[in-house]
ROLUMPA-185133 format. One record per residue: x, y, z of N, C-alpha, C in turn; residue in three letters. Coordinates in steps of 0.05 Angstrom, whole numbers, padded with zeros to 5 digits, always signed. Each point is the difference from the previous one (the first is absolute). Layout:
BEGIN
XYZXYZXYZALA/...
END
This chain:
BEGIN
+02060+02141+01380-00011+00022-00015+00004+00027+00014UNK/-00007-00008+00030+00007+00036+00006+00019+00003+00003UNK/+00025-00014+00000+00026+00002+00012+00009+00015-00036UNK/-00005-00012-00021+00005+00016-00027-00009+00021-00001UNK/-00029+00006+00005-00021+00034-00005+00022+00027+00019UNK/+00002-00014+00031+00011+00016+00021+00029+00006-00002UNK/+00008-00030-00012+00031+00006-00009+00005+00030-00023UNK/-00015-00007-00017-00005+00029-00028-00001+00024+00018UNK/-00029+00002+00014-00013+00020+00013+00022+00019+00022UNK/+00020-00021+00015+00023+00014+00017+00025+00008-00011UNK/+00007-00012-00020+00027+00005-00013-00011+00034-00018UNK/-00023-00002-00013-00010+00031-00014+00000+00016+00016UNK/-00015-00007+00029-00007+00020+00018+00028+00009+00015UNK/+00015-00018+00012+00034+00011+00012+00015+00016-00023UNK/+00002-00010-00025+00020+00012-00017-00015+00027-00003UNK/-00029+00004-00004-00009+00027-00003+00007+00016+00024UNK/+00001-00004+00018+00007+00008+00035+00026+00002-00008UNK/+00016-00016-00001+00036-00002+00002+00011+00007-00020UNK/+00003+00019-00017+00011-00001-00029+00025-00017-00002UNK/+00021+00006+00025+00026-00017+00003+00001-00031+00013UNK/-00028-00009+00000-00002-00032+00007+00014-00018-00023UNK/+00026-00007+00017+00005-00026-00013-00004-00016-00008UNK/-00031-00007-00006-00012-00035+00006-00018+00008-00036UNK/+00007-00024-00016-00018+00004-00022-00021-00024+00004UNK/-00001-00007+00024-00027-00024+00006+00004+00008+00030UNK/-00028+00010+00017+00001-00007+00030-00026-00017+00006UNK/+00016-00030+00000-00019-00022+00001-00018+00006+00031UNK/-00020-00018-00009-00025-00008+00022-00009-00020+00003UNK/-00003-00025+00015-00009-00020+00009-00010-00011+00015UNK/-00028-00017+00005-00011-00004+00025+00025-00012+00013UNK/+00010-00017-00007+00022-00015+00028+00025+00020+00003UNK/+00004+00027-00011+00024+00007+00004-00004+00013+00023UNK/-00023+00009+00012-00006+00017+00018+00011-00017+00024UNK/-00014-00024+00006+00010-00018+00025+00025-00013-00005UNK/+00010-00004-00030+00023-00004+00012+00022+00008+00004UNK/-00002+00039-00014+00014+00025+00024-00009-00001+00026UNK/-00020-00009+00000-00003-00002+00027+00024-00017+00021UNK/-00001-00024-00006+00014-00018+00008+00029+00010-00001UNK/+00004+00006-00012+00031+00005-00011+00011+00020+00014UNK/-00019+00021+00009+00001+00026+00023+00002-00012+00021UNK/-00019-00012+00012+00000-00021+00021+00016-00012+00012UNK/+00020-00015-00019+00017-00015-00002+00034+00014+00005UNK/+00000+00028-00009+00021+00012+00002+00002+00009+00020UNK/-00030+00011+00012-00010+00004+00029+00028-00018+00025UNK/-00022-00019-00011+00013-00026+00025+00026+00008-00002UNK/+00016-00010-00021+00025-00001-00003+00020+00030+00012UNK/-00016+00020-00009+00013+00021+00011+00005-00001+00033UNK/-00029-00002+00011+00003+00006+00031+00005-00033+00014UNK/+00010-00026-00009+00009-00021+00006+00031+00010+00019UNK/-00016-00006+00027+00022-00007+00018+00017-00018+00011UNK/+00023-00009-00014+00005-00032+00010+00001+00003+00029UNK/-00011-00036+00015+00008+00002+00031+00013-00029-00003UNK/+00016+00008+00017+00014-00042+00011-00025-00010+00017UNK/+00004-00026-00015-00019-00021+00026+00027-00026-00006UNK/-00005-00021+00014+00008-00023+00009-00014-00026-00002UNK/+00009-00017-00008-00012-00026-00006+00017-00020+00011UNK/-00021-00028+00007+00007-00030+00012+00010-00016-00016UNK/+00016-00010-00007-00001-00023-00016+00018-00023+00009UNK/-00009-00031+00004+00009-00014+00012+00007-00025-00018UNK/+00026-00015-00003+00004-00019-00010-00002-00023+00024UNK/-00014-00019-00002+00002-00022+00010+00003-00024-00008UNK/+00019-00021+00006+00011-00030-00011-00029-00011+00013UNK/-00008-00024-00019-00018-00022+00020+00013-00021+00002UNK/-00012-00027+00016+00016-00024+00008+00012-00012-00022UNK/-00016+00006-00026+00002-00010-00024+00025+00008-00019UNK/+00001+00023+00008+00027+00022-00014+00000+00010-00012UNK/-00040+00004-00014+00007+00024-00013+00000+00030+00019UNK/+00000+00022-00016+00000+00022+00000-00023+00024-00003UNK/-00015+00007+00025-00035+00011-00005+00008+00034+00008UNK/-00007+00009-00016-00003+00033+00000-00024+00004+00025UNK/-00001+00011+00015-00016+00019+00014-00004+00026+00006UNK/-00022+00007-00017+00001+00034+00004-00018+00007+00020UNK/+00003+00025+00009-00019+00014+00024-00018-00001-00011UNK/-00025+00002+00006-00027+00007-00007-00010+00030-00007UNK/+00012+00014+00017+00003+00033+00002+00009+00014-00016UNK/+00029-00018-00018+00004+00009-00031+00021+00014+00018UNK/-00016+00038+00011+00022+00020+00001-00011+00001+00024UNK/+00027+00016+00018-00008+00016+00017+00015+00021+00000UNK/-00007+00023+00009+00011+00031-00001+00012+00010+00036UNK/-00003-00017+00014+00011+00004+00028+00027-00023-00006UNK/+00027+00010+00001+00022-00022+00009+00003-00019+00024UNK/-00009+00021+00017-00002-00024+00031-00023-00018+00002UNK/-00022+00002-00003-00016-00025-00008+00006-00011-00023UNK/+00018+00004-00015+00018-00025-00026+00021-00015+00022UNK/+00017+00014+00018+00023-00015+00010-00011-00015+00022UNK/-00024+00003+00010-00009-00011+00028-00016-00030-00024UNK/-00012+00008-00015-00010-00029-00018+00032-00019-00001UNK/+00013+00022-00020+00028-00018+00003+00017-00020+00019UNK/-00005+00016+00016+00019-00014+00030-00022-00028+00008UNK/-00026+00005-00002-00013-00026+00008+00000-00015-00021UNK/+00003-00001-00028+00009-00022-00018+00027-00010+00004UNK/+00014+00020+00003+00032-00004+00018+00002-00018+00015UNK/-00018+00002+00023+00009-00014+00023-00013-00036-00001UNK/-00015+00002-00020-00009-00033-00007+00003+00000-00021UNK/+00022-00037+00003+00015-00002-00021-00018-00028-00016UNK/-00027-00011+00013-00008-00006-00022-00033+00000+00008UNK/-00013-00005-00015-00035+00009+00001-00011-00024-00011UNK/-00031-00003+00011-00011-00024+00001-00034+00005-00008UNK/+00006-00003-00025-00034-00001-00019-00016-00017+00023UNK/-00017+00025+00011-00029-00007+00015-00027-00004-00014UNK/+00000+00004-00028-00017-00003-00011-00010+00008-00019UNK/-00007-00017-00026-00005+00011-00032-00032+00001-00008UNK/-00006+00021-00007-00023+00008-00011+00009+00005-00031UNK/-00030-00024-00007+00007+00010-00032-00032+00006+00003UNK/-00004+00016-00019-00030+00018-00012+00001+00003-00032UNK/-00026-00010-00014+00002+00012-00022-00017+00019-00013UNK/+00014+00025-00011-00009+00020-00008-00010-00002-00024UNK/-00021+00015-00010-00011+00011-00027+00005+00029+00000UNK/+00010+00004-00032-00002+00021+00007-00010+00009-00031UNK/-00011+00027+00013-00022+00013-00029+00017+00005-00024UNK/-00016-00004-00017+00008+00016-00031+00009+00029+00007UNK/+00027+00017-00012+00005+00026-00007-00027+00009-00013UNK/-00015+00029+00006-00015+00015-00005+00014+00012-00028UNK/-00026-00008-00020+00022+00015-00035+00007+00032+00007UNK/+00016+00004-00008+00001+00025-00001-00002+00022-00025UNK/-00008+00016+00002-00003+00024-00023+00016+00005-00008UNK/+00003+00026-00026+00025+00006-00014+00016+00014+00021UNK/-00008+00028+00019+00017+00012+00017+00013-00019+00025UNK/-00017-00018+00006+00006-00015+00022+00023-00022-00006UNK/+00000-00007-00024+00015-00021-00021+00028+00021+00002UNK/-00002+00027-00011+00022+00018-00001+00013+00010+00027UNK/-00014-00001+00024+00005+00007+00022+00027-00017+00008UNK/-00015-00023+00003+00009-00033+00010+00029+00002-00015UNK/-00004-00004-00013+00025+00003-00027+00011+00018+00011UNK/+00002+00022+00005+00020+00019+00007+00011-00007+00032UNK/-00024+00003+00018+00011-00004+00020+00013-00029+00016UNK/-00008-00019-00013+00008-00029+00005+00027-00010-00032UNK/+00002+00014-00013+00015-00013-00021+00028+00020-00011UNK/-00013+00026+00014+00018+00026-00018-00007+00006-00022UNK/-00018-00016-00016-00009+00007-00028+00003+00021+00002UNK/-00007+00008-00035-00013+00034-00007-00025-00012-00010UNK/-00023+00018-00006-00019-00001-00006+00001-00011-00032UNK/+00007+00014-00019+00010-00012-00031+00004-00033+00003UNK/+00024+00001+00027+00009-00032-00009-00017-00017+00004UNK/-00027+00005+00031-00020-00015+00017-00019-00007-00029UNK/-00002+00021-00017-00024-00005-00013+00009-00013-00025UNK/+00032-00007-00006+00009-00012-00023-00007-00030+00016UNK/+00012+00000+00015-00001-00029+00011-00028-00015+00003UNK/-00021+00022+00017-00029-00009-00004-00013+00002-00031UNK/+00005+00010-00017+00000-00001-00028+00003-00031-00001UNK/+00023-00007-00004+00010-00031-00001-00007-00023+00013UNK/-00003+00002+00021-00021-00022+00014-00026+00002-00010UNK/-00015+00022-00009-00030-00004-00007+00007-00008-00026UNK/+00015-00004-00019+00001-00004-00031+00010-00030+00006UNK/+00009-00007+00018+00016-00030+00008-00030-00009+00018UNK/-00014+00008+00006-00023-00013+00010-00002-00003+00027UNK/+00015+00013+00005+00016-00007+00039-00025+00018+00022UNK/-00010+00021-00020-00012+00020+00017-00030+00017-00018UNK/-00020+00010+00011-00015+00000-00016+00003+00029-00009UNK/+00005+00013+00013-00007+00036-00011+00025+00015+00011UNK/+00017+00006-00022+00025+00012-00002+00006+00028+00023UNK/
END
């Protein structure tokens, strides 16, 4: 409701201000505010994003059996090269490795916290690329499919 009253109330008040405003609707919406927000934010990042090189482990190893086991570093990345080639050289220099010991643990893990309409639109943008229109067509459809409770 106020997003209709305020929408009326700004589009009369600019065009009286602007005689040459282009806009024959200057919409208003509680979620449009945060999610210019986001979208500023977001261009933010992207503008001042500085790529850097890092380096990564990755090890193929045969077992007695013959298959084929992927091993990755734990570290993922590193951003120093000479602590990547000094890891390297000691996987290098032994040519085969000897499981000292398996820990299995089992985890629980919590329910996702629901999220709200902006937080639903956030997510969506920054985890999916969505646009906001599409996040809320899609959440539209899951709550009419029963998948989700509040669009």
């Amino acid at each position: 409701r106020i997003g209709c009253a305020f929408t009326r109330y700004q589009t009369k008040f600019f065009q009286g201000k602007y005689g040459d405003l282009d806009a024959s609707l200057i919409s208003y919406g509680p979620c449009q505010t945060p999610t210019l927000g986001f979208c500023v934010q977001r261009h933010d990042e992207i503008q001042t994003f500085k790529p850097e090189l890092y380096w990564y482990i990755q090890v193929n190893v045969q077992t007695a059996d013959g298959r084929e086991v992927t091993l990755d570093w734990d570290r993922v990345r590193c951003f120093e090269k000479d602590i990547t080639t000094m890891f390297l050289h000691q996987v290098r220099e032994h040519s085969t490795a000897l499981v000292t010991s398996v820990v299995t643990k089992e985890k629980a893990k919590q329910r996702p916290i629901a999220l709200n309409t902006v937080e639903l639109m956030r997510v969506a943008s920054s985890g999916l690329g969505m646009g906001p229109h599409h996040a809320m067509q899609i959440a539209e459809r899951l709550y009419t499919q029963g998948y989700i409770s509040y669009p």
